[in-house]
DRENDO-1510 file (C-alpha; in Angstrom, 1 decimal, always signed):
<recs>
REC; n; res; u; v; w
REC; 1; UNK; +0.0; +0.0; +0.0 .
REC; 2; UNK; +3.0; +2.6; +0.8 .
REC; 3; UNK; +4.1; +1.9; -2.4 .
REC; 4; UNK; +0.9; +3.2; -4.4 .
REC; 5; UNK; +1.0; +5.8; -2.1 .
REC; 6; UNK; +4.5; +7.2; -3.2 .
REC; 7; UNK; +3.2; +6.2; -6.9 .
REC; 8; UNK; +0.1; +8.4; -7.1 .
REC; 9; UNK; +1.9; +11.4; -5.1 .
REC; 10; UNK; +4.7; +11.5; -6.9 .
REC; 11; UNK; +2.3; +11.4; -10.6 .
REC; 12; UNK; +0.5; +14.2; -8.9 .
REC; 13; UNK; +3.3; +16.5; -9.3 .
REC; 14; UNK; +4.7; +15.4; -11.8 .
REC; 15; UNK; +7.7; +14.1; -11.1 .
REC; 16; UNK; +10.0; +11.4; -12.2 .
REC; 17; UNK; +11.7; +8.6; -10.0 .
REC; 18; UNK; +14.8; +10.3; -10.3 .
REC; 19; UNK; +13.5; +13.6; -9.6 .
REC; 20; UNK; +11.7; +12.4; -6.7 .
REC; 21; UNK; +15.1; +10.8; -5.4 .
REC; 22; UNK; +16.9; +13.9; -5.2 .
REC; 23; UNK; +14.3; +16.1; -3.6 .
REC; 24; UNK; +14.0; +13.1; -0.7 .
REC; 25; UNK; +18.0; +12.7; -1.1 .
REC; 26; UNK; +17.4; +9.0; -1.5 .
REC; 27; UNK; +18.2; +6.8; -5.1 .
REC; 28; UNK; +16.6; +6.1; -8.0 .
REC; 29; UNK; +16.6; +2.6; -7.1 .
REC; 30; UNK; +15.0; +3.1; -3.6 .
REC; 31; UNK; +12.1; +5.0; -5.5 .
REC; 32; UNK; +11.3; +2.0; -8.1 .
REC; 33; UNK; +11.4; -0.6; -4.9 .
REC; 34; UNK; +9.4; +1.2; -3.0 .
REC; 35; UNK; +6.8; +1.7; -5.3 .
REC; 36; UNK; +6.8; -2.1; -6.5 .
REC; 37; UNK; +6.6; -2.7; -2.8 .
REC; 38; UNK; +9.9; -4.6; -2.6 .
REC; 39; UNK; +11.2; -3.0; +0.5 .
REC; 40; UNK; +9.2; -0.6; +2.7 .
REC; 41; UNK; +11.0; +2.8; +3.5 .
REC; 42; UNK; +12.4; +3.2; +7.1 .
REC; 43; UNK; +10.6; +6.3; +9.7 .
REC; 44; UNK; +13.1; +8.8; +8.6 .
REC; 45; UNK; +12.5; +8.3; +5.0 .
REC; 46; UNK; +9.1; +8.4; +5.1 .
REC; 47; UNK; +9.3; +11.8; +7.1 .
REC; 48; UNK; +11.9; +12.7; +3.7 .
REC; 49; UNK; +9.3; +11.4; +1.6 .
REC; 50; UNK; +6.0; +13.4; +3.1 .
REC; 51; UNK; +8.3; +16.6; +2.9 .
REC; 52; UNK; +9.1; +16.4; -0.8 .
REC; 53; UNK; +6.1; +15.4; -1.7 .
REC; 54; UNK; +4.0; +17.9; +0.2 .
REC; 55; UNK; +1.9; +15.3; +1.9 .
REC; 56; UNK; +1.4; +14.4; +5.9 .
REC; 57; UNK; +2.9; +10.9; +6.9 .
REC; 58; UNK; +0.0; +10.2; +7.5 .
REC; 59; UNK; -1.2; +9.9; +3.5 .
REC; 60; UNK; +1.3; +6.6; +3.4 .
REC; 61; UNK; -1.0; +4.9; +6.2 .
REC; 62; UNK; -4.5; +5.4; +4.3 .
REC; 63; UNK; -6.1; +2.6; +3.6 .
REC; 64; UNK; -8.9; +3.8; +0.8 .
REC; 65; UNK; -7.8; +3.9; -2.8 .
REC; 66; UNK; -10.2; +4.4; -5.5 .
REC; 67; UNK; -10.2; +4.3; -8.9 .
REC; 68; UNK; -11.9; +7.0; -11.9 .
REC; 69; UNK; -14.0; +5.7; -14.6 .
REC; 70; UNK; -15.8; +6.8; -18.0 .
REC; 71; UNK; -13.4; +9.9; -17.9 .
REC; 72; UNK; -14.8; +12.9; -19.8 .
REC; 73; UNK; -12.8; +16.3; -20.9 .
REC; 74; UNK; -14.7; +19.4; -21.3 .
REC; 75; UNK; -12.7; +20.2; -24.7 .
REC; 76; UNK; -12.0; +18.4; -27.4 .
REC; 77; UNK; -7.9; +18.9; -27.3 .
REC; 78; UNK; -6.9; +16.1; -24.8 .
REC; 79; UNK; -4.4; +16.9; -22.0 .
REC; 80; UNK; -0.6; +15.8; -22.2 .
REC; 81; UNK; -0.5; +12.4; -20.3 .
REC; 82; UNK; +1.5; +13.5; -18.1 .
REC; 83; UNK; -0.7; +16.3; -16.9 .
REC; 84; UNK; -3.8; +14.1; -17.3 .
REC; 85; UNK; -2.2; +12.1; -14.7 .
REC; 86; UNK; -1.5; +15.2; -12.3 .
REC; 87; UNK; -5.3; +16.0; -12.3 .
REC; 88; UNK; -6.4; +12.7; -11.9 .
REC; 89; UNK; -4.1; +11.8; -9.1 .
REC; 90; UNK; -4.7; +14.9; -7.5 .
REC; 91; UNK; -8.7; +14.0; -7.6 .
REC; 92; UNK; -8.2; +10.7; -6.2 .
REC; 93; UNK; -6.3; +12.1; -3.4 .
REC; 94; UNK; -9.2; +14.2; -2.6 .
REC; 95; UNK; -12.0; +11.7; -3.4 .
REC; 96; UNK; -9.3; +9.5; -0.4 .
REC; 97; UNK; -10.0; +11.8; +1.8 .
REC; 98; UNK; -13.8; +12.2; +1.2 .
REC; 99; UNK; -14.4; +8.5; +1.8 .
REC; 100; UNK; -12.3; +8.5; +4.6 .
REC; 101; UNK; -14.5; +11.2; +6.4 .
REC; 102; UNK; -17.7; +9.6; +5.2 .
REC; 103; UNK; -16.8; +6.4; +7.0 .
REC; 104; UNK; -16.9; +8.5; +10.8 .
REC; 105; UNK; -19.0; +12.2; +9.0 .
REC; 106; UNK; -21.8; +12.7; +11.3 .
REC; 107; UNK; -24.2; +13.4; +8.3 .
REC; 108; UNK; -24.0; +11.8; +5.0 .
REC; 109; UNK; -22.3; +13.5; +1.8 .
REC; 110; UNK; -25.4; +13.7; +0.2 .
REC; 111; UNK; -28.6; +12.3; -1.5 .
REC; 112; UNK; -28.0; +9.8; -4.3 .
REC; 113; UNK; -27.7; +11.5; -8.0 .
REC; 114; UNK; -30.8; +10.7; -10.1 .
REC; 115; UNK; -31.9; +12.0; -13.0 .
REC; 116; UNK; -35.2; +13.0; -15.0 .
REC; 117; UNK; -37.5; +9.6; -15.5 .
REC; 118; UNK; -38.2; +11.6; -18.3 .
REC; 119; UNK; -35.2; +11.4; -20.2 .
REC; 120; UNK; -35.5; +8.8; -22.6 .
REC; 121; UNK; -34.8; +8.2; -26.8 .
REC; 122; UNK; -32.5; +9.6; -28.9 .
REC; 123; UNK; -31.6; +13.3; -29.5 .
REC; 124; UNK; -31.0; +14.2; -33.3 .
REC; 125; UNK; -31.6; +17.7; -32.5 .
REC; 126; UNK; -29.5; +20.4; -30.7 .
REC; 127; UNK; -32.7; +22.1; -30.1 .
REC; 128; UNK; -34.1; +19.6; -28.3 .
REC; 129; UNK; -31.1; +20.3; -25.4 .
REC; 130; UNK; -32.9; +23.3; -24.1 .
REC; 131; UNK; -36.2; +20.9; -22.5 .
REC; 132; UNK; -33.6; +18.5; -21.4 .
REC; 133; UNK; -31.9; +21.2; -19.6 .
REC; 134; UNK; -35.2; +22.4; -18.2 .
REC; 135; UNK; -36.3; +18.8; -17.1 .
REC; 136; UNK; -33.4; +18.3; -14.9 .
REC; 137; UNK; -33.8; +21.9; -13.2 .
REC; 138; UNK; -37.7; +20.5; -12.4 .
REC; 139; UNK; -36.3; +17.4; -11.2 .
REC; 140; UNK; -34.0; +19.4; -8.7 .
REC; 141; UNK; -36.4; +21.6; -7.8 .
REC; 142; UNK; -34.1; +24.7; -8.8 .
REC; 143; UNK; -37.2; +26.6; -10.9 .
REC; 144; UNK; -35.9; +29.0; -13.4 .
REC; 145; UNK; -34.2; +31.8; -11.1 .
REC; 146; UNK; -30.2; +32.0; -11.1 .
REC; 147; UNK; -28.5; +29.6; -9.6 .
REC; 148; UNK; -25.9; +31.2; -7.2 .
REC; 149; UNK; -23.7; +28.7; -6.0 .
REC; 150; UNK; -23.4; +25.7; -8.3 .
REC; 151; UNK; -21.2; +23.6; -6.6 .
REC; 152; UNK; -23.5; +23.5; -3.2 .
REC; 153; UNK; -26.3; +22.4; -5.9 .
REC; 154; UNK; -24.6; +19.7; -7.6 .
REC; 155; UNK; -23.6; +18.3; -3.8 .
REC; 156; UNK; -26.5; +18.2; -2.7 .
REC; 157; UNK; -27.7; +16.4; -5.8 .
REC; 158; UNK; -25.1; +13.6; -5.3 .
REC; 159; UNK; -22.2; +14.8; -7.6 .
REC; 160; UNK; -19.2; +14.9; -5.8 .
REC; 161; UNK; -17.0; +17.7; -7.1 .
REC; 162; UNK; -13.7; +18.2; -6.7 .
REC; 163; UNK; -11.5; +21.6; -7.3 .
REC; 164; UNK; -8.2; +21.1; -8.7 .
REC; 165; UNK; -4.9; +23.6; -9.1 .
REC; 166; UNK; -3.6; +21.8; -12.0 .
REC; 167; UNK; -4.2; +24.3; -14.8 .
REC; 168; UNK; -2.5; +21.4; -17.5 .
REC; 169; UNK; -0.8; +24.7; -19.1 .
REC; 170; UNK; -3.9; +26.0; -19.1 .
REC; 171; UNK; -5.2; +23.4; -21.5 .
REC; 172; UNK; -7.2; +21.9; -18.6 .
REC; 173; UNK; -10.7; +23.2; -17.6 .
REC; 174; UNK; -12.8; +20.3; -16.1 .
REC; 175; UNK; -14.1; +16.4; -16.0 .
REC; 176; UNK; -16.3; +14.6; -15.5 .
REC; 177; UNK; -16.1; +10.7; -14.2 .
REC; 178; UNK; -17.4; +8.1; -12.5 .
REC; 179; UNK; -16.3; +6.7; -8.9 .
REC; 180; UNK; -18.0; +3.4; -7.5 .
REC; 181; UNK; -21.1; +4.2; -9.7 .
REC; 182; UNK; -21.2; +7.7; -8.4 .
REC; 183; UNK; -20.3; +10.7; -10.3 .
REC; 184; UNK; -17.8; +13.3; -10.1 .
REC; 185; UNK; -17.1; +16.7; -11.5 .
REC; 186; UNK; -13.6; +18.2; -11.4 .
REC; 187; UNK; -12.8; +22.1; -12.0 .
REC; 188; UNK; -10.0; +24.1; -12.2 .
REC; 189; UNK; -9.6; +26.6; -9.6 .
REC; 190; UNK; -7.3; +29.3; -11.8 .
REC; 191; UNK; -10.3; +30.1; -13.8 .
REC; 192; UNK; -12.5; +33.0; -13.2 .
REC; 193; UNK; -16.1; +32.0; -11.4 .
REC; 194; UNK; -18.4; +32.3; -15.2 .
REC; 195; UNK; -15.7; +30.0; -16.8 .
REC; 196; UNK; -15.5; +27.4; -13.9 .
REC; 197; UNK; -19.5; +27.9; -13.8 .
REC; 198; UNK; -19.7; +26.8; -17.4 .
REC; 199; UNK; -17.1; +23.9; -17.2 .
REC; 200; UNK; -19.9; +22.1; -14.3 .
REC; 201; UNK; -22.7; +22.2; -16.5 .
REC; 202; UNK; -21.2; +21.4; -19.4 .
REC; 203; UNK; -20.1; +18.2; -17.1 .
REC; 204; UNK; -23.2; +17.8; -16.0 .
REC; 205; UNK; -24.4; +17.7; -19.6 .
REC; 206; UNK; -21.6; +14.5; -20.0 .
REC; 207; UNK; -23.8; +12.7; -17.3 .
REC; 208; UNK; -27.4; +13.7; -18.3 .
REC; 209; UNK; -26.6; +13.1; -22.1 .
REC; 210; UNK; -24.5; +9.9; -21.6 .
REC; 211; UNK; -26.2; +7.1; -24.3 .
REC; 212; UNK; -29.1; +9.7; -25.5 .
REC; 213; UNK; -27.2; +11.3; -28.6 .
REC; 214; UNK; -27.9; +10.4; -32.0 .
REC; 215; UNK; -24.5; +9.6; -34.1 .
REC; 216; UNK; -25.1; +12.9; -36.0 .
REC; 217; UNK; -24.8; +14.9; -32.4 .
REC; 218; UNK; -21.2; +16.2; -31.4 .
REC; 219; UNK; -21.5; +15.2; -27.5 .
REC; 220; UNK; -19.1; +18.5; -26.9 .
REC; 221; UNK; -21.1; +20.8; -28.8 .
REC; 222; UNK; -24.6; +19.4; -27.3 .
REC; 223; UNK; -22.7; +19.5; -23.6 .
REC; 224; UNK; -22.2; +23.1; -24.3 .
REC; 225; UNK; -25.7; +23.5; -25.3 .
REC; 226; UNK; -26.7; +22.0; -22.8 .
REC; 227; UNK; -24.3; +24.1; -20.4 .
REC; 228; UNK; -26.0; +27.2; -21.4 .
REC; 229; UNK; -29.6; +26.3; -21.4 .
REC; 230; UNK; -29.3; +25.3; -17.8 .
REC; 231; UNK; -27.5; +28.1; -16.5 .
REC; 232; UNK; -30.0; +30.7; -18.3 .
REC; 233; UNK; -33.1; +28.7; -19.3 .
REC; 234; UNK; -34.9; +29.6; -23.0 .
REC; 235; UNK; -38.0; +31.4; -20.8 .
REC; 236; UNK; -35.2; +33.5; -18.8 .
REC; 237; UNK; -33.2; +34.6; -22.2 .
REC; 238; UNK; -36.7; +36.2; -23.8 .
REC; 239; UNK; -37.7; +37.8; -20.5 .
REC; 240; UNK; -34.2; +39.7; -20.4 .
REC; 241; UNK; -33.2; +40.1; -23.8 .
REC; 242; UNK; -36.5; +40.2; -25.7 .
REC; 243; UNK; -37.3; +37.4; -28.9 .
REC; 244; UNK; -36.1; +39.5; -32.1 .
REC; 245; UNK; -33.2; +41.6; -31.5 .
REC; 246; UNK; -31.1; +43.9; -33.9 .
REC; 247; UNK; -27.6; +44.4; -31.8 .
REC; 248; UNK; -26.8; +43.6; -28.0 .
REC; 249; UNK; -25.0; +45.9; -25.8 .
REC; 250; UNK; -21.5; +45.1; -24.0 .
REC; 251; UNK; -23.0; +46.6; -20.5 .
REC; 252; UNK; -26.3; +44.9; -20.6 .
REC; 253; UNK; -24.4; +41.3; -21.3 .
REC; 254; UNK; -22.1; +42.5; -18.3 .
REC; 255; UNK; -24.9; +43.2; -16.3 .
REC; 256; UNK; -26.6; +39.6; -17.3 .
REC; 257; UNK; -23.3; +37.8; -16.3 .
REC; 258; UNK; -23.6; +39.5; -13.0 .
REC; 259; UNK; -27.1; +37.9; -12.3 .
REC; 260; UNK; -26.8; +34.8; -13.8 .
REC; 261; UNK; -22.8; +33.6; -13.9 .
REC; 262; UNK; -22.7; +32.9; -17.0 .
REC; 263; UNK; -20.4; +34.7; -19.1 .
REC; 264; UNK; -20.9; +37.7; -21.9 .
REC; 265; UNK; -19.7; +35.3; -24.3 .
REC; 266; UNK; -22.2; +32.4; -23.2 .
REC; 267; UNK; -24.7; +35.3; -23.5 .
REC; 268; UNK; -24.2; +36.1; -26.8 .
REC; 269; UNK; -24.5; +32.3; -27.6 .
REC; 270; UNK; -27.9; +31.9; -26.1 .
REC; 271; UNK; -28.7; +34.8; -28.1 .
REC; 272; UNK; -27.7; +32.9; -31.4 .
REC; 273; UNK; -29.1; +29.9; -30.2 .
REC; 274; UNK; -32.8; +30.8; -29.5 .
REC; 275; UNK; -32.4; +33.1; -32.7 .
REC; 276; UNK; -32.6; +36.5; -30.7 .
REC; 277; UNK; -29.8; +37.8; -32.8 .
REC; 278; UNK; -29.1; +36.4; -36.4 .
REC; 279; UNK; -25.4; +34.8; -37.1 .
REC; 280; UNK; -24.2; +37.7; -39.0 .
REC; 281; UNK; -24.8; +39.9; -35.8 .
REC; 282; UNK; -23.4; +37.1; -33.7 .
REC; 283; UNK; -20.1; +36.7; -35.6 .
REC; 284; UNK; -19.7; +40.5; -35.4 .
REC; 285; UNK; -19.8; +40.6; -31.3 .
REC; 286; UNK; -17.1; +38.1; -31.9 .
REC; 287; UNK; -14.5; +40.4; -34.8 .
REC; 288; UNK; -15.0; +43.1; -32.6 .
REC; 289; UNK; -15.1; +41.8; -29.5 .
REC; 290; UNK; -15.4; +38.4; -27.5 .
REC; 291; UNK; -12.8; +36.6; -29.7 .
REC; 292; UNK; -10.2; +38.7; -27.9 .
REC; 293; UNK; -11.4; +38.1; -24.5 .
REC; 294; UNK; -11.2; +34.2; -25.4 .
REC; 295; UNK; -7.7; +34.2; -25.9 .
REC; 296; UNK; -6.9; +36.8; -22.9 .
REC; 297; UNK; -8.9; +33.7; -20.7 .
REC; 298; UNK; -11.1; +36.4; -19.0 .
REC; 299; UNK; -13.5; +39.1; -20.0 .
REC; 300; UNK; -13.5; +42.8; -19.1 .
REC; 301; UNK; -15.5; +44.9; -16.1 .
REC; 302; UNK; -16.0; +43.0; -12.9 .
REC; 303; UNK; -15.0; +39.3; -12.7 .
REC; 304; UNK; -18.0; +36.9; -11.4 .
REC; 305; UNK; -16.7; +35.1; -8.0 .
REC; 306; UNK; -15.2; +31.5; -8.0 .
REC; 307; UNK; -17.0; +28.5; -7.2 .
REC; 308; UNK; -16.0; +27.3; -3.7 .
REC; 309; UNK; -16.7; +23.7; -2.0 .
REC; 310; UNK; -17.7; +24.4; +1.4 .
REC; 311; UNK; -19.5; +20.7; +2.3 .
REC; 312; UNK; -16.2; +18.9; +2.9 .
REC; 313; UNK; -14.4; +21.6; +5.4 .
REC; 314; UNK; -17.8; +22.1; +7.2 .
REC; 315; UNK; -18.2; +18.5; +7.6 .
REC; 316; UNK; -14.7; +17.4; +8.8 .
REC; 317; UNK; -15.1; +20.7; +11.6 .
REC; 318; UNK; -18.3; +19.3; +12.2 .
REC; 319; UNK; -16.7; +15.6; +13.1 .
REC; 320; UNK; -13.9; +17.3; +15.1 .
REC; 321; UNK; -16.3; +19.0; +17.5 .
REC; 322; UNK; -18.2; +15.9; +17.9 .
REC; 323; UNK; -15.0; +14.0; +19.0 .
REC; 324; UNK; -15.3; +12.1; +15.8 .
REC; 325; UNK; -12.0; +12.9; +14.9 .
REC; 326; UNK; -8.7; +14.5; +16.6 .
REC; 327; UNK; -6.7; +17.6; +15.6 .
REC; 328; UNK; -3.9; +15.3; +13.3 .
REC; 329; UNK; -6.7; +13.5; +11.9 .
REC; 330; UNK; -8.2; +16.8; +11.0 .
REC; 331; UNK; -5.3; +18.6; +9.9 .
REC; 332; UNK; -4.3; +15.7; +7.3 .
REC; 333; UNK; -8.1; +15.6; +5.5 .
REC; 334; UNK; -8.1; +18.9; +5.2 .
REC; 335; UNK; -4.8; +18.9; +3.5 .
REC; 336; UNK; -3.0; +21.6; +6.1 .
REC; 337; UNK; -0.1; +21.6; +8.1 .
REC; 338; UNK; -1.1; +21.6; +11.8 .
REC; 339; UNK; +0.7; +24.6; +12.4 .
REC; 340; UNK; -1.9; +26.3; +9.7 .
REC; 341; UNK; -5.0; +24.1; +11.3 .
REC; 342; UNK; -4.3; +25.6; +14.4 .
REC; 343; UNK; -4.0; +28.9; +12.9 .
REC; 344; UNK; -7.6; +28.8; +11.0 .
REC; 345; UNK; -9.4; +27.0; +14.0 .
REC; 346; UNK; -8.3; +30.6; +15.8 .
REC; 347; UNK; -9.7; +32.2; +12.8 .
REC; 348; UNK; -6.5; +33.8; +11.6 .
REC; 349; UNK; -6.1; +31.4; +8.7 .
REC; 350; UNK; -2.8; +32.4; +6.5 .
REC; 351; UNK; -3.9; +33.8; +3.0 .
REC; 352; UNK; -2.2; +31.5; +0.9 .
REC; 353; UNK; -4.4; +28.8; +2.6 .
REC; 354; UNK; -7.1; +26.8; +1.0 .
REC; 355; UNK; -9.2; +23.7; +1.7 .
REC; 356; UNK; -8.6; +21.1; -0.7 .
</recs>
């Protein structure tokens, strides 16, 4: 078990056998045994180990591993393997930790995921995407209002979702998978809160669509469909932009964003979409405008906030004030040192801190 411990920390940064020896100041060889679990490391190199790996001794000890299936990428470019397997080891060290908390949580995670009984036959048309989109909103009792913190919705749907640093050179956006037959969404935290709000749903479109395309359907382009008609359903787009419209203002899409997360671009898509606008007016938001803010990852005027995950801190405080679970215990789930445990319990948490 050590050894797949050192394995999957050492993929999540990225880092070689050699490259791992020197930062322990072990060898090469060492590295490979360990990980094939033909010797098992000695106290003192564990403790080198933990320290150039970033992790608490503790990690080595853990006794839940897991594995991801029925990966899905938000884009169509696929990451380099070698930052594929940062993200992914990365997720499984947090999903680790998650079941480890579930197995002494006072409350459970949440409800088991379901979907629409509703959603059934094939989809030929992209069209068709925007009563799929409203179906599962009904089914979740979310109406047609703004959702304001996605995340919180999707967890208390039964998605487990995860936030990741990786950026994979900022190829990387988000995934969807599958994890003992429950589902998971990943999300990259350098992204600003529209763009990470778009990356769930369009993952949540890769679990509601799964098996209902047609072959003529681009599962990426109806995922982004999709994306979009949940975040700002078809009645919501005529209420605040009329049906026939000539030209769209930069403010009022701004303001839009503001309301609804979802970003000026995704706006002016919506527009296209439900034919508010015609294509020709579309493509010229896009010459003039959006098609520099794509490429500068983030659009002008205020920035909408970041998606947080709150359920998994809350819940390991929760167990530590019920004597479920001791400071070290607490410290190591939440992925802090205890020095910076202590600190937040005192509610001077450093800045640079954040619950993985």
């Amino acid at each position: 078990m050590i050894g797949e411990r050192i394995h999957q920390a050492r993929k999540a940064l990225g880092l070689s056998q050699r490259a791992l020896a020197e930062k322990a100041g072990i060898s090469a060889m060492a590295i490979s045994k360990y990980e094939r679990n033909d010797s098992a490391p000695s106290s003192g190199v564990l403790l080198s180990l933990a320290k150039a790996l970033g992790v608490r001794t503790e990690y080595f000890f853990r006794r839940v591993m897991v594995k991801l299936d029925n990966i899905n990428h938000r884009e169509h470019e696929q990451l380099p393997e070698k930052e594929e397997q940062k993200v992914i080891a990365d997720v499984k060290e947090q999903l680790e930790r998650w079941i480890e908390l579930e197995e002494v949580a006072p409350a459970p995670w949440s409800v088991p995921f379901t979907l629409p009984g509703t959603l059934n036959g094939q989809i030929d048309d992209y069209d068709a995407l925007e009563d799929i989109a409203i179906q599962v909103r009904r089914h979740w009792d979310l109406g047609l209002n703004p959702i304001p913190d996605l995340i919180d919705t999707f967890e208390g749907k039964g998605i487990k979702v995860f936030i990741t640093h990786y950026d994979g050179h900022k190829n990387f956006n988000g995934l969807s998978a599958q994890v003992n037959n429950s589902p998971v969404v990943v999300v990259g935290e350098h992204w600003v809160g529209d763009r990470q709000r778009f990356t769930l749903a369009h993952e949540l479109g890769h679990l509601v669509l799964h098996g209902l395309l047609s072959e003529n359907i681009d599962e990426e382009l109806a995922c982004h469909r999709f994306a979009g008609a949940f975040l700002a359903p078809k009645d919501a787009v005529f209420a605040n932009l009329g049906e026939r419209r000539t030209r769209l203002e930069l403010q009022e899409l701004l303001l839009l964003k503001e309301e609804w997360g979802l970003s000026m671009q995704a706006w002016s898509y919506r527009a296209k979409d439900l034919k508010v606008i015609s294509n020709v007016t579309h493509k010229e938001l896009w010459r003039n405008h959006m098609r520099h803010w794509k490429s500068e990852g983030k659009e002008p005027g205020p920035q909408y906030k970041k998606e947080k995950a709150r359920q998994f801190p809350q819940l390991v405080y929760r167990a530590l004030a019920e004597d479920m679970i001791n400071e070290s215990k607490a410290a190591e789930l939440l992925g802090l040192s205890l020095s910076d445990f202590h600190a937040c319990r005192k509610m001077e948490c450093p800045n640079d801190v954040a619950y993985q």
